[in-house]
N, C-alpha and C positions, 0 to 999 in steps of 0.2 A: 504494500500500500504506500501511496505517496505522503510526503511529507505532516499533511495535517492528520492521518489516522484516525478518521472519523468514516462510520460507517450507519445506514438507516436501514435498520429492520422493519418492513411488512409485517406486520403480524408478533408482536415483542413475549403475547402470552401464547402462542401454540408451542408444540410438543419442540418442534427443531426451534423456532424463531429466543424460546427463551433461554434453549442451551447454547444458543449463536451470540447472545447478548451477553452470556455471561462469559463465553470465549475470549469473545474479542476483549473486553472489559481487564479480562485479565493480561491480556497483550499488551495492553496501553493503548485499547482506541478505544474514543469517545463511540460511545454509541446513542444514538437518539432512535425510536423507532413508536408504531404504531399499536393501538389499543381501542376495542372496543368496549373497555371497560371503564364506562365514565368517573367511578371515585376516584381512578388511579391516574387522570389524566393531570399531567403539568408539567414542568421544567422539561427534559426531553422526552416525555411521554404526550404522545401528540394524537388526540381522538381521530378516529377512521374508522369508519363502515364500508368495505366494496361493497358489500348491498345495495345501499345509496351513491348522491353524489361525489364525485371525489374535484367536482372542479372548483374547488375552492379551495384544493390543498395546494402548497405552497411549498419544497423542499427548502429544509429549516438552514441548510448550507450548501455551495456551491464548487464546483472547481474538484476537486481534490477529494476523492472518495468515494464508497461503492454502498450502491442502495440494492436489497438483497428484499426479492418478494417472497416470503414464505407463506403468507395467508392465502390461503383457497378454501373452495369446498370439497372435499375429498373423497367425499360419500361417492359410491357409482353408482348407487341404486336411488339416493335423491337427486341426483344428474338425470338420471332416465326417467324420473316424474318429474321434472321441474326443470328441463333444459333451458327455457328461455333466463330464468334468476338464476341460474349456476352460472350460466356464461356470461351474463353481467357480470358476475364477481374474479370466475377462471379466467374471462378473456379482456373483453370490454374497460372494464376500472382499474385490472389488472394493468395491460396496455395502454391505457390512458397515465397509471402514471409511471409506469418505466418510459417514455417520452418527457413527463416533469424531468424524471431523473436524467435520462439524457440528455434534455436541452439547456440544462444547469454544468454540465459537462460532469458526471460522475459515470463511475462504472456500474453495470447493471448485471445482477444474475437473476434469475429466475428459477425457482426450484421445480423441476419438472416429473415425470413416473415413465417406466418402461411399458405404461398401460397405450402409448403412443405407437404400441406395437399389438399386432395379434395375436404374439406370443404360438405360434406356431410352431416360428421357428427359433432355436437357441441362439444364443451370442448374436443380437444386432447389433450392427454397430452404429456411430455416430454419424456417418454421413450415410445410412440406409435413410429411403423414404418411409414416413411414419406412414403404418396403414390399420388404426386405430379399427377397434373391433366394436367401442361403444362410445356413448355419449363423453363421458366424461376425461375418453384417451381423446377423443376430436377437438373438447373444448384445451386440453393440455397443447397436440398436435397444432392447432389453430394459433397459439399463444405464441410458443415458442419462433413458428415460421414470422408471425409480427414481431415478433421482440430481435429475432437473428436481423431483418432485414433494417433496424435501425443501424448497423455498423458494427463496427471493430473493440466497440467498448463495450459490448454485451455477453453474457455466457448464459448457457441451458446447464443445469446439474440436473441429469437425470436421475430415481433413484427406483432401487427397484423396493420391496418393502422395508421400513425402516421398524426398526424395532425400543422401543422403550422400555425403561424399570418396568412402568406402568401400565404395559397394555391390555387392554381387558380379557380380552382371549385367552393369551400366555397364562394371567393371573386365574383365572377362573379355571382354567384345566387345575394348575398348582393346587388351590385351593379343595377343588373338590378330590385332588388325587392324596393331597393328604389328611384328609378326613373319610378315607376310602371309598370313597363313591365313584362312578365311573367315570369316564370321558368318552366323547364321539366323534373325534376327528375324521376330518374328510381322508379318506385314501387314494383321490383323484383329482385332488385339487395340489397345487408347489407352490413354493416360493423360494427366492433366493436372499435372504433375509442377510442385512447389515444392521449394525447396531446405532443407535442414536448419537453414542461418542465417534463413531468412526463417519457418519452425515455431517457431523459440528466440523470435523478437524477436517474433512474435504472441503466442506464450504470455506473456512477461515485460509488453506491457502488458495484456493481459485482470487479469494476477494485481495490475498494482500503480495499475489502475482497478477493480478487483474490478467488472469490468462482467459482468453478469446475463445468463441467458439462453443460446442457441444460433449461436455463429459459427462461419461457414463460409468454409476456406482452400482455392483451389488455383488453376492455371494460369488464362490468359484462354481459352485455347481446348485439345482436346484435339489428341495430340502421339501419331503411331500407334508401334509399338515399331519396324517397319522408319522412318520418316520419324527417331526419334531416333538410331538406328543412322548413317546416312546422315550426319547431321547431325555428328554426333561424326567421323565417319570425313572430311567435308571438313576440319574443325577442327583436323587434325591431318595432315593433306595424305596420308591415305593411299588407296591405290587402290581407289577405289568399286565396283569390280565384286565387289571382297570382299564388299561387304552384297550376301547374297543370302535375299531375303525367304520369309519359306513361311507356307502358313495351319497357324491353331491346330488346325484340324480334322486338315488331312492328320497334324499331330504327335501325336495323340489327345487333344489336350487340348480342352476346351469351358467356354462358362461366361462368356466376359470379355464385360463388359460395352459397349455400344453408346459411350455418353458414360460418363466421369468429372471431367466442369466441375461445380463446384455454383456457384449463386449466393452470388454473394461483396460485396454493396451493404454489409452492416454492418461492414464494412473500415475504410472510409472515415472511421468514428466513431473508430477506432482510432491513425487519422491513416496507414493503410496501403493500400496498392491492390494486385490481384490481379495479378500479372509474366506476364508471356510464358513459356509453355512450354519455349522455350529460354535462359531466363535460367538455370532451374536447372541445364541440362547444361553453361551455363557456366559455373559456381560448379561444377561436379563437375570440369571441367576446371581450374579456378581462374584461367576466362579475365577481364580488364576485362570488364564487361557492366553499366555504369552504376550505380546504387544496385544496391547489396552485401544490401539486407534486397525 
């Protein structure tokens, strides 16, 4: 990052936006960013709804520094009922102001999903054409191609599932596997799951190399929801007959994609390499599992 080390987070209270805030913080850059939380709003806590309007906001500094959007709607299935107000938020107020932000002259990322793909096929890479399979990978898909065709001071950080301490899934299998009750993970749904500290420490250097362009974060290999189940449930020495797998279909659910590995070679520039699918359920357990990012 250039000299004044100041950065604005989108979104200051979501899952990545608040561990971005305290990153950089700890770096030594000022951070100012965004809150839909009105008691919490003032000094560099700056009220914002994409919901609503955003032409009224105003980017608090200029010149020298990277404005990082992390708020969205993430839901795919409130995208698929309510595409017109998703995409106001995903694309529209999104895009309106990474434009604030680059006509102030700062650097732009945009935090994007590997849902930009149909997940077909394994390892896409960054300059593949996105050929989104539902609503809310077109509103991602749609963003990104507006945000790239601003210039040379913008980045996409694709991710593929990001994983927290916190996540309701993760915790609620936990929960119910140690109070012995079952679980019912899907056996035909994957993912390639990274962990929340290793989303924070890619964004923080993309933002303070202002490197260009399309990177893509996630596991080495996909990781099925029964095989993570499983996997947690030995880690914690509890009785594996508990994981009892079912397909998405029999639950009515459809849609999950074959693969969500993308190609992740532009890592490397980053001075980072794509982790083991089980690394992040270690970090969710807060087990040792070697480098922490």
């Amino acid at each position: 990052m250039t000299a004044d080390r100041q950065a604005f987070v989108v979104g200051l209270d979501g899952m990545v936006g608040s561990r971005l805030a305290a990153a950089f913080e700890h770096r030594g850059i000022r951070v100012w960013g965004s809150t839909r939380n009105h008691p919490t709003t003032g000094g560099k806590r700056i009220y914002l709804d994409l919901a609503d309007h955003v032409d009224h906001f105003v980017p608090p500094f200029s010149g020298a520094g990277t404005a990082i959007l992390c708020a969205a709607c993430t839901s795919i299935d409130q995208c698929q009922r309510e595409p017109r107000a998703t995409r106001l938020v995903n694309v529209d107020n999104t895009i309106a102001l990474a434009e604030k932000f680059v006509d102030a002259g700062m650097f732009v990322i945009l935090l994007s999903s590997n849902t930009v793909f149909d997940g077909f096929t394994a390892f896409p890479r960054p300059q593949d054409l996105p050929n989104p399979s539902h609503e809310y990978g077109r509103q991602k898909a749609d963003a990104e191609k507006r945000l790239l065709g601003m210039g040379k001071n913008t980045a996409v950080v694709r991710f593929s599932k990001i994983i927290a301490p916190d996540m309701p899934l993760l915790s609620g299998w936990m929960r119910e596997l140690r109070s012995g009750r079952s679980v019912h993970p899907f056996s035909d749904a994957v993912m390639a799951p990274i962990s929340a500290a290793f989303a924070t420490e890619l964004i923080c250097r993309v933002a303070t190399s202002q490197h260009p362009g399309v990177i893509q974060a996630s596991a080495t290999d996909d990781i099925s929801y029964a095989g993570a189940a499983r996997y947690l449930a030995a880690k914690i020495a509890a009785d594996m007959d508990l994981v009892k797998p079912i397909s998405s279909k029999d639950a009515g659910r459809s849609g999950f994609p074959d693969h969500a590995t993308l190609d992740t070679a532009e890592l490397a520039e980053l001075g980072l390499e794509a982790p083991p699918p089980t690394r992040a359920l270690d970090q969710f357990l807060d087990l040792p599992s070697g480098d922490r990012t």
